[in-house]
C-alpha positions as CSV (number, residue, x, y, z in Angstrom):
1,X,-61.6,80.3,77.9
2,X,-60.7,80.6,81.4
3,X,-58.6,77.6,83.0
4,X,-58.3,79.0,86.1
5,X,-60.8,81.4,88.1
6,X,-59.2,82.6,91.4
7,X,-61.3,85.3,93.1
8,X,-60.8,86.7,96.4
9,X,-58.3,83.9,98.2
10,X,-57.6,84.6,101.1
11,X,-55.2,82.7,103.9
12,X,-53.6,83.8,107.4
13,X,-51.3,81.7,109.7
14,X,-52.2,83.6,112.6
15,X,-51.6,87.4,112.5
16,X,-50.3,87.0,109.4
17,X,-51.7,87.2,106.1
18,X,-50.1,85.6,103.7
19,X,-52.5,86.1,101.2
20,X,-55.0,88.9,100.8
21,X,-58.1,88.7,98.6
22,X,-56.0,87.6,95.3
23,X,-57.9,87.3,92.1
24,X,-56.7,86.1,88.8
25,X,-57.9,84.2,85.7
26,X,-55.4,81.5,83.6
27,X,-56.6,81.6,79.9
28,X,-56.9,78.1,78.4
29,X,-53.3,77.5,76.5
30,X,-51.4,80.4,78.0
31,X,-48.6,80.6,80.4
32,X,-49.3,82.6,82.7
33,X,-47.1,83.9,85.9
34,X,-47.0,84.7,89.5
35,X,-43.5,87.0,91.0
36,X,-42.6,88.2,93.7
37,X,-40.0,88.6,96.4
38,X,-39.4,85.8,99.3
39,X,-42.7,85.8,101.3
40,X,-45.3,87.3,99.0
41,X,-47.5,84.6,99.1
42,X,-47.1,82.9,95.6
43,X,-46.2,79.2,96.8
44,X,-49.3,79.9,99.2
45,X,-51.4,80.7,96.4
46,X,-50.0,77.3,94.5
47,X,-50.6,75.1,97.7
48,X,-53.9,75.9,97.6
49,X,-55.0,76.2,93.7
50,X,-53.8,72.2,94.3
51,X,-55.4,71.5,97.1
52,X,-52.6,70.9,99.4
53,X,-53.0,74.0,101.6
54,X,-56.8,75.1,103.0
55,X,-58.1,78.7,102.2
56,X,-59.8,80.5,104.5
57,X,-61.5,83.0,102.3
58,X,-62.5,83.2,98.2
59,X,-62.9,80.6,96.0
60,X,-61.0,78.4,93.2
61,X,-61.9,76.9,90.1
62,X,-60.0,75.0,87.5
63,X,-61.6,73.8,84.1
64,X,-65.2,75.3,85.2
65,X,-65.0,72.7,88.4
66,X,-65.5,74.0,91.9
67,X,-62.6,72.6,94.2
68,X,-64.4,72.3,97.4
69,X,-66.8,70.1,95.4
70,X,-64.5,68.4,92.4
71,X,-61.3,67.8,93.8
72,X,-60.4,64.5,92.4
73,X,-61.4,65.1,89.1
74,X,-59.2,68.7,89.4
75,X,-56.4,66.8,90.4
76,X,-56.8,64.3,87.8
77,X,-56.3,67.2,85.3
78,X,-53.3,69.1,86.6
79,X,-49.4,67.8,86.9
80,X,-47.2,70.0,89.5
81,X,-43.5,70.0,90.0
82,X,-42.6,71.5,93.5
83,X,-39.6,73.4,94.5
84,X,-38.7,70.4,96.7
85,X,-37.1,67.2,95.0
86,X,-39.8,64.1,96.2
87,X,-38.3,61.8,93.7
88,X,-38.1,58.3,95.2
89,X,-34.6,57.4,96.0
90,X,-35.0,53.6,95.8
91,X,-36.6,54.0,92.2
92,X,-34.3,54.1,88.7
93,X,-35.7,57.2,86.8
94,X,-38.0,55.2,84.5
95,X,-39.5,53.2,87.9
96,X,-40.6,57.1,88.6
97,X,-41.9,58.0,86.1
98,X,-43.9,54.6,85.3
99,X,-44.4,54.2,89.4
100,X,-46.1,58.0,89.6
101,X,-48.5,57.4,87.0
102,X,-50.4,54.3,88.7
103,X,-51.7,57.4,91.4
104,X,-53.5,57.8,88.3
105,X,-54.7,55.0,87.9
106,X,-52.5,54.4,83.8
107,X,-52.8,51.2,83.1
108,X,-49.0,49.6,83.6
109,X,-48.4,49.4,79.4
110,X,-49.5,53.2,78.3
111,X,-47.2,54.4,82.2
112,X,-44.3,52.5,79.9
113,X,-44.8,54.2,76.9
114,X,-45.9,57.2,78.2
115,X,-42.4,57.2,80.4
116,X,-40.6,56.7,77.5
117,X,-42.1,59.0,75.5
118,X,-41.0,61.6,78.5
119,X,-37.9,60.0,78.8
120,X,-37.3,60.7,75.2
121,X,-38.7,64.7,75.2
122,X,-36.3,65.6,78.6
123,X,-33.6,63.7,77.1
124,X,-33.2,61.7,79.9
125,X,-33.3,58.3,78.1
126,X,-29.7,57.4,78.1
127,X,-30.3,57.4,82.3
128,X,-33.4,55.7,82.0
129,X,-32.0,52.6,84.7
130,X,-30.0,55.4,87.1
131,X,-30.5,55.7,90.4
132,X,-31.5,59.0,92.2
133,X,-28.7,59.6,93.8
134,X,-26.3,59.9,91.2
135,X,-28.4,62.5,88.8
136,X,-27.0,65.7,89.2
137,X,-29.4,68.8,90.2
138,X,-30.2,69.9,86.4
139,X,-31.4,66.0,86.0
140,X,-33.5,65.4,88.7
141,X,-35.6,68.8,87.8
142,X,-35.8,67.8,84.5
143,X,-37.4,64.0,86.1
144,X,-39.7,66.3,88.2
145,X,-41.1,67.9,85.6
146,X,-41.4,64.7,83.2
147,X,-43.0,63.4,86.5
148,X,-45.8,66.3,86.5
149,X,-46.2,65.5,82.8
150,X,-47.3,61.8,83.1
151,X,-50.8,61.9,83.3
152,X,-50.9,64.2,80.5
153,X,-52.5,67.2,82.3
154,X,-54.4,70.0,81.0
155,X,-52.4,72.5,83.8
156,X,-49.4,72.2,84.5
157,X,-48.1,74.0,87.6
158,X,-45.0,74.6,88.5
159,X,-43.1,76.4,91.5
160,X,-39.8,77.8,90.3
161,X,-38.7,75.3,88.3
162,X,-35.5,76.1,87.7
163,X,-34.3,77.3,90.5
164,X,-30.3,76.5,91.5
165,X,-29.8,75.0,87.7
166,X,-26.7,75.9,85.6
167,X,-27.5,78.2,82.6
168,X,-27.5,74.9,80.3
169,X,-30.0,73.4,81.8
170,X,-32.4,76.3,82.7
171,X,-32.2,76.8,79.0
172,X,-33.1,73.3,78.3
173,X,-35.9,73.5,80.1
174,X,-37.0,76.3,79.0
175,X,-36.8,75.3,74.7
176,X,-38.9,72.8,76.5
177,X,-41.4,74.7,77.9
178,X,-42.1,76.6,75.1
179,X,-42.4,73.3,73.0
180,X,-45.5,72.4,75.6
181,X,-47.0,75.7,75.4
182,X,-47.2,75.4,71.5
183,X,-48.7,72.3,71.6
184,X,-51.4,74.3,73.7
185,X,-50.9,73.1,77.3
186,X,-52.0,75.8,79.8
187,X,-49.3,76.8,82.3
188,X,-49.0,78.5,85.5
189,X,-45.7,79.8,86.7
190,X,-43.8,81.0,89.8
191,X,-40.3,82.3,89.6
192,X,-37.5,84.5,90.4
193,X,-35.7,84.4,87.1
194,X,-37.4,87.8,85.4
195,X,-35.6,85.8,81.9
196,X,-37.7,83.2,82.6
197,X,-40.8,85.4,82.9
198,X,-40.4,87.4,80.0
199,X,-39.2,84.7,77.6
200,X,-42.1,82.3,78.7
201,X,-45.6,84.1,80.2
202,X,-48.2,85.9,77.9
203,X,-50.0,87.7,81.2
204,X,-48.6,88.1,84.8
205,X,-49.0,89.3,88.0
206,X,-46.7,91.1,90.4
207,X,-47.7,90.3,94.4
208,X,-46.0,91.5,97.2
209,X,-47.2,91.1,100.9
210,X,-50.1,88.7,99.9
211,X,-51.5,91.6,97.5
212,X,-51.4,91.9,93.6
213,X,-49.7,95.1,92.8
214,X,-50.1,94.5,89.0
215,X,-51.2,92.3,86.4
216,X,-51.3,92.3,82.4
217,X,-48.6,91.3,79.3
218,X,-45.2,91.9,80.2
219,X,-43.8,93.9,77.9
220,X,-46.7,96.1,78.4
221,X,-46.1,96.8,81.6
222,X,-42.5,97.5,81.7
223,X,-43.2,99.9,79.1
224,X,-46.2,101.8,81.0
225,X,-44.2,101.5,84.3
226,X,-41.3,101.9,83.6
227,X,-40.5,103.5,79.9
228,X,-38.8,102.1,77.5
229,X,-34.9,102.4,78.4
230,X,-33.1,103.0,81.4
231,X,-30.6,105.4,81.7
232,X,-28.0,104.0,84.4
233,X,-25.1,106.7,85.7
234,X,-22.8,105.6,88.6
235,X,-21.1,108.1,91.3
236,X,-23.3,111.0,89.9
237,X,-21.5,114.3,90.4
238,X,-23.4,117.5,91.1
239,X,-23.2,118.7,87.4
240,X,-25.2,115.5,86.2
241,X,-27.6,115.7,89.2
242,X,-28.4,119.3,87.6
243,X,-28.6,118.4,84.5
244,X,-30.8,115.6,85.0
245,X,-33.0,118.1,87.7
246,X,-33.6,120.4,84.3
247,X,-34.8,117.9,82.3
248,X,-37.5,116.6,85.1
249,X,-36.9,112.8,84.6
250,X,-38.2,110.0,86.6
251,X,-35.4,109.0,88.5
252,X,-34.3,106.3,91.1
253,X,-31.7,107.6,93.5
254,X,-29.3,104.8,94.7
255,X,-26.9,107.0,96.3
256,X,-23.8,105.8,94.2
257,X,-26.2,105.1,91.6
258,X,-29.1,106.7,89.4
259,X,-31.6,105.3,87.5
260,X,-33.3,107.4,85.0
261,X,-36.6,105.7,83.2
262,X,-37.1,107.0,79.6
263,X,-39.4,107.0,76.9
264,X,-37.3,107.3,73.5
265,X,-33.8,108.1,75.7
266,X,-31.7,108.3,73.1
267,X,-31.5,112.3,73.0
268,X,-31.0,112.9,76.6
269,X,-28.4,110.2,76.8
270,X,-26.9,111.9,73.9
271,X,-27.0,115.6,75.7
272,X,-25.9,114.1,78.7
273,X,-22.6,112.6,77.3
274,X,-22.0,115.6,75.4
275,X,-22.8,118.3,77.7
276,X,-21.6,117.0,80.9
277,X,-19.6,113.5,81.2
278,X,-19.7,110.1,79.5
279,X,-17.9,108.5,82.5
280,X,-20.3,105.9,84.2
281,X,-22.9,106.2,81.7
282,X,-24.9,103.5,80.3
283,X,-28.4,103.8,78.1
284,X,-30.2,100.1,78.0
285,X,-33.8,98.6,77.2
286,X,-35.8,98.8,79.9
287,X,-36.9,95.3,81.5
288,X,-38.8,93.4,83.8
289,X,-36.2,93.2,86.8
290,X,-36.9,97.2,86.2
291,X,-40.3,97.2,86.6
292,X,-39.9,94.1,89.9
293,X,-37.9,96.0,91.8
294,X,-39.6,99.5,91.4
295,X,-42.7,98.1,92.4
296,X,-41.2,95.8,95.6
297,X,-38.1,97.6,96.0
298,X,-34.6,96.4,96.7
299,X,-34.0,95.6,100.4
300,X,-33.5,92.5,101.0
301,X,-35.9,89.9,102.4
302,X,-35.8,87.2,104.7
């Protein structure tokens, strides 16, 4: 069942290691995905489940197939879209699409149909003869990942796919997503979009400095992390930092800020605006982002 078998990969550029003994499995027809902050090592990890960047410790294998020893056939069976645009400038969008697929060696009539069966699916066919140069930003990712999708992979890997898009189009692309998922393609994920995360993945994994700090389902883990609701209480006076001290709670202290994480809040929060202040006080579902930035914390990296 396992699509992907990563075990102990491991990669330095010099004194730094990007990526310390990782190991993770991709079940055949889930999504599954990789977060973290800038730097953690997920677009490492990518680069080399494809082959682009060398490992220097662990080993890799997708669909059973060892990559050191069955490259091409691996790369026959996967379709990545990058963070970077490689679209070919001096190509309409079709000649992309139908151009990309002879690395595969489609023969020239099923690259036509298959381009316009993509064409058709990203709604992208009314711009079928454009130019590069004139699709906006939300267009040209939607290309890129028709482009991964040409050769009809089993894996499709992507690397934050929707970053810098409008909220229109990272919702398009996600209705589509989920429509390739259901029809039981396997996918592997890195973002920065926590929505994107928990609407899409069945399992994930949290890395930070080249090390997994957690894996599994996500609402699973938000709720044994984190709790179920978060109570957030800004400029906290001395009376509320009593109260809260009496009722031993888990709490986040952001200075101007506290976080309280809470199994079943609603009582407390109730108490709490009752007994003391309802000011600044606001009792939400706990989420991902929650459970992201507890783990990797909030400063901000380069």
């Amino acid at each position: 069942m396992d699509i992907v078998k990563v075990t102990e990969l491991h990669k330095s550029y010099g004194e730094l290691e990007a990526v310390k003994d990782v190991s993770f499995r991709v079940r055949r027809g889930e999504c599954f995905g990789l977060l973290g902050p800038n730097g953690a090592g997920k677009t490492t990890t990518i680069r080399m489940l494809y082959g682009f960047t060398p490992r220097d410790g662990g080993r890799l294998e997708l669909f059973g197939l060892d990559i050191d020893s069955d490259i091409r056939e691996i790369k026959r069976r996967i379709g990545i879209c990058q963070q970077e645009d490689s679209l070919d400038p001096d190509l309409s969008v079709r000649e992309n699409l139908v151009g990309f697929a002879r690395y595969f060696s489609v023969p020239k009539y099923q690259a036509q149909r298959r381009a316009t069966e993509l064409l058709d699916f990203f709604a992208l066919q009314n711009r079928a003869d454009d130019r590069i140069v004139v699709l906006s930003g939300g267009l040209k990712r939607r290309l890129m990942l028709a482009r991964a999708l040409v050769n009809d992979p089993e894996l499709l890997i992507l690397d934050e796919p929707t970053t810098g898009l409008d909220p229109q189009s990272r919702q398009l692309l996600w209705d589509k997503l989920a429509a390739l998922k259901a029809r039981g393609l396997s996918i592997l994920l890195t973002t920065h979009y926590m929505e994107e995360a928990e609407r899409l993945c069945d399992r994930l994994v949290i890395v930070d400095h080249g090390k997994i700090l957690v894996e599994g389902k996500p609402r699973q883990l938000v709720r044994e992390l984190v709790g179920d609701s978060v109570l957030e209480i800004s400029d906290p006076d001395p009376d509320v930092r009593a109260f809260l001290a009496r009722e031993s709670c888990p709490i986040e202290d952001l200075g101007s800020r506290l976080l309280v994480y809470l199994n079943n809040g609603d009582q407390l929060f109730h108490n709490l605006t009752r007994e003391v202040r309802t000011e600044g006080c606001m009792l939400r579902p706990a989420g991902l982002e929650d459970l992201f930035l507890k783990l990797t914390g909030r400063e901000l990296r380069e």
